[in-house]
C-alpha positions in Angstrom: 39.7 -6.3 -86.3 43.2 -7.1 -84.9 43.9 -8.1 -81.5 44.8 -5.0 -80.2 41.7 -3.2 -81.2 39.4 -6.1 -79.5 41.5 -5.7 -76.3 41.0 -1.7 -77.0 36.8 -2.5 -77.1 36.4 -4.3 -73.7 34.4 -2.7 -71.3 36.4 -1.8 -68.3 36.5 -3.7 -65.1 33.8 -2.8 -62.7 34.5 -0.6 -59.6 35.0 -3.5 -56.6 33.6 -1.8 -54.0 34.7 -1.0 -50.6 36.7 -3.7 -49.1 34.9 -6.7 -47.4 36.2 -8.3 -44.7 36.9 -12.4 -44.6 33.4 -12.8 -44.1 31.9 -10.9 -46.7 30.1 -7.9 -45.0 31.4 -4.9 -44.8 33.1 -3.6 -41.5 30.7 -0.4 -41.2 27.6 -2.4 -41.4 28.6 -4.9 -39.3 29.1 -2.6 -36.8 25.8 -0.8 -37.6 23.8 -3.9 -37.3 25.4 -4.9 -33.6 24.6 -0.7 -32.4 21.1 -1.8 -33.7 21.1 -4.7 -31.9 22.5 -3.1 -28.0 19.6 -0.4 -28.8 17.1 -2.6 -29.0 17.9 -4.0 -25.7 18.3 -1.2 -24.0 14.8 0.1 -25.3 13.5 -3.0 -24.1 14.7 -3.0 -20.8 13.7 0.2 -19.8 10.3 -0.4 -21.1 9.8 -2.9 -19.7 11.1 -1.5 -15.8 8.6 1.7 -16.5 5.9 -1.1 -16.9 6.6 -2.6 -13.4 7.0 0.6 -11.7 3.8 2.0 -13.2 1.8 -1.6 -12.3 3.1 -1.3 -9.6 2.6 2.5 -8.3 -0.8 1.8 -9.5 -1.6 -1.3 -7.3 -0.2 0.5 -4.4 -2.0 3.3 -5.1 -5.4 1.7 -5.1 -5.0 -0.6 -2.0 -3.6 2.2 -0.2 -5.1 5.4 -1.0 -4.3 7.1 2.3 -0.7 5.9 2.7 1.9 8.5 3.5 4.6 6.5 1.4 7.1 7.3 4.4 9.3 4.1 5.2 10.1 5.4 9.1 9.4 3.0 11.2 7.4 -0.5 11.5 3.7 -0.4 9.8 1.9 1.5 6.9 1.9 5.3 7.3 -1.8 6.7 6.8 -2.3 10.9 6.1 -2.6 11.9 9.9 -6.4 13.0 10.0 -5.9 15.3 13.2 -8.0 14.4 16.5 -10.5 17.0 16.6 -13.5 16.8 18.8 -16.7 16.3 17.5 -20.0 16.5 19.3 -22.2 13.2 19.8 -24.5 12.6 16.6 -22.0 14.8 13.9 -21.5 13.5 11.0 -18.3 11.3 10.6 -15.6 12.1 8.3 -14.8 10.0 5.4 -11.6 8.1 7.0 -8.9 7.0 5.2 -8.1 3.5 6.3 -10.9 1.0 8.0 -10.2 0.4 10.7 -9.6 4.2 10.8 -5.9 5.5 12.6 -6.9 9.0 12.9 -9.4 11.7 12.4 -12.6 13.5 14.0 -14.2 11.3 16.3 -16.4 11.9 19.6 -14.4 11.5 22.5 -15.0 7.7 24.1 -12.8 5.8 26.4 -12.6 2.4 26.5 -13.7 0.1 28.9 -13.1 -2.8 28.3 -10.6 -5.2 26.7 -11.2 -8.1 24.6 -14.8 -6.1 23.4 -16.1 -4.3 20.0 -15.0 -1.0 19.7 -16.4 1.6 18.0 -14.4 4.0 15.4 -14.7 6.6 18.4 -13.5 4.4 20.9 -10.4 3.4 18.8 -9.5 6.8 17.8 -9.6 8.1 21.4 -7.2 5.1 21.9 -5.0 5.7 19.5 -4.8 9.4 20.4 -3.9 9.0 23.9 -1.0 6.7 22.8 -2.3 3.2 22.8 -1.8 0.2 20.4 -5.5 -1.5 19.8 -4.6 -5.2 18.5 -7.6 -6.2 16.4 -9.1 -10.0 15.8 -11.8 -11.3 13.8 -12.9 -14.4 16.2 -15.0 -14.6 19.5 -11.8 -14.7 21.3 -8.3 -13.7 21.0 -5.9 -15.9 18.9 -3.4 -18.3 21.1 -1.0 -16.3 22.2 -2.2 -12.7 21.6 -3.0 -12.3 24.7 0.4 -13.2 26.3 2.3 -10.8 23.5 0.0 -8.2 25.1 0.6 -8.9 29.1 4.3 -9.1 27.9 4.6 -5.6 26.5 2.4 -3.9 28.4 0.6 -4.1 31.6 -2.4 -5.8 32.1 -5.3 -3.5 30.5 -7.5 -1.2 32.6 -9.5 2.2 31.8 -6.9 3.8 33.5 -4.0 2.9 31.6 -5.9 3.3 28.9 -6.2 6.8 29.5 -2.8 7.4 30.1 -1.7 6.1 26.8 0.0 3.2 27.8 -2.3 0.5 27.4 -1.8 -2.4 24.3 -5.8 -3.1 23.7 -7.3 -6.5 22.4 -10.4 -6.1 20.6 -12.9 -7.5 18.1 -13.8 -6.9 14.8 -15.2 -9.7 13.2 -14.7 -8.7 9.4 -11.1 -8.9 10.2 -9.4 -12.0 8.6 -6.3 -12.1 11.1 -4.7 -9.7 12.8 -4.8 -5.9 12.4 -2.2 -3.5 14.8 -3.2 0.5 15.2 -1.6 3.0 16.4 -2.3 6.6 15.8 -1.9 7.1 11.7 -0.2 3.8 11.4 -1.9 0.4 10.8 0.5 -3.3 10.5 -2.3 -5.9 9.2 -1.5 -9.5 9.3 -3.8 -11.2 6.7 -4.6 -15.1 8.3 -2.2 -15.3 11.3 -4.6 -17.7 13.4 -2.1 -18.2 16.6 0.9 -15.8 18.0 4.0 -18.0 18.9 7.6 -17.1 19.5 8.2 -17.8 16.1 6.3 -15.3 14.5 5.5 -12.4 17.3 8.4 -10.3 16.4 6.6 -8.4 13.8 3.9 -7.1 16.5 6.6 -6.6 19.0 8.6 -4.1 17.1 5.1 -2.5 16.1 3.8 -2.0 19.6 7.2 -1.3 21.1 7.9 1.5 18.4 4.1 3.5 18.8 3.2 2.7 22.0 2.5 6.2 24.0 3.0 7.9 20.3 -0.1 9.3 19.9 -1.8 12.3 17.9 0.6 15.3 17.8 -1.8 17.6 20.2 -2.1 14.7 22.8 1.8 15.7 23.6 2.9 11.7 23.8 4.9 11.8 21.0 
């Protein structure tokens, strides 16, 4: 065979492909790859935020079954039960919050500051338009007192019945301090002694509900 006819036989080159850049890989999958890559992230991230809200929503959903979800003003909004009247010896309601901040209840002033109240006596507070400040010990922790002489004046059954009354009582399952007003409750988990340094938070509470009662009172 002459050399012409051997060059004639050779196989023909193979097709080289699309063209690769310096680095070997071709443009388009390069690019593929790094799309690929910002998806996954993205994905990620926002399963990972539905995760928190969800854990979240569900949290605040089971601690707080009766909350409003309303961000207007100082304390946690409860559903507002109404205020009517019941008759001595009816069956109660199931409330929504313990202590309760509105609802049914029999009609029951109180007397006396500093003493147990029943869930009647708070919700007939609470509707007239006062703030009942709630403890778990046999007396009130340092200070409380004082925070309520400062923003209010001193307790009787009459100001009490006018609405205008900031009311220390007892509960003794309470760990801390617990504020009500009427469909709003501010608990303090552990505070053992009201100073300057950390009254503020009750202040604003009593100083934005006080004499703001259930809607048929007519002190809000």
């Amino acid at each position: 065979m002459s050399r012409t006819e051997r060059q004639a036989s050779r196989p023909s080159d193979p097709d080289p492909g699309p063209s690769r850049s310096s680095g070997g890989q071709p443009e388009v999958s390069r690019l593929s790859k790094t799309l690929e890559r910002i998806a996954i992230v993205v994905i990620s991230l926002a399963v990972a935020i539905g995760a928190i809200a969800l854990l979240s929503g569900f949290f605040t959903a089971r601690d707080q079954g009766g909350v409003t979800g309303t961000l207007s003003g100082p304390g946690i909004a409860y559903r507002d039960l109404g205020d009517a009247v019941l008759a001595p010896g009816h069956p109660r309601p199931a409330y929504d919050s313990d202590p309760p901040t509105s609802g049914p209840h029999v009609p029951t002033p109180v007397r006396a500051d500093g003493a147990v109240l029943t869930d009647d006596q708070i919700l007939t507070a609470l509707a007239t338009g006062d703030i009942v400040l709630i403890y778990g010990g046999a007396i009130p922790p340092p200070g409380l007192a004082q925070l309520a002489r400062a923003t209010a004046a001193p307790f009787t059954p009459a100001l009490a019945a006018t609405g205008n009354a900031v009311i220390l009582a007892r509960l003794p399952r309470v760990d801390g301090i617990i504020a009500l007003a009427w469909s709003r409750m501010l608990p303090i988990t552990g505070m053992v002694n009201v100073t300057a340094g950390n009254d503020a938070v009750l202040k604003q509470f009593i100083q934005a509900w006080l004499g703001q009662g259930a809607p048929s009172s007519g002190n809000n």
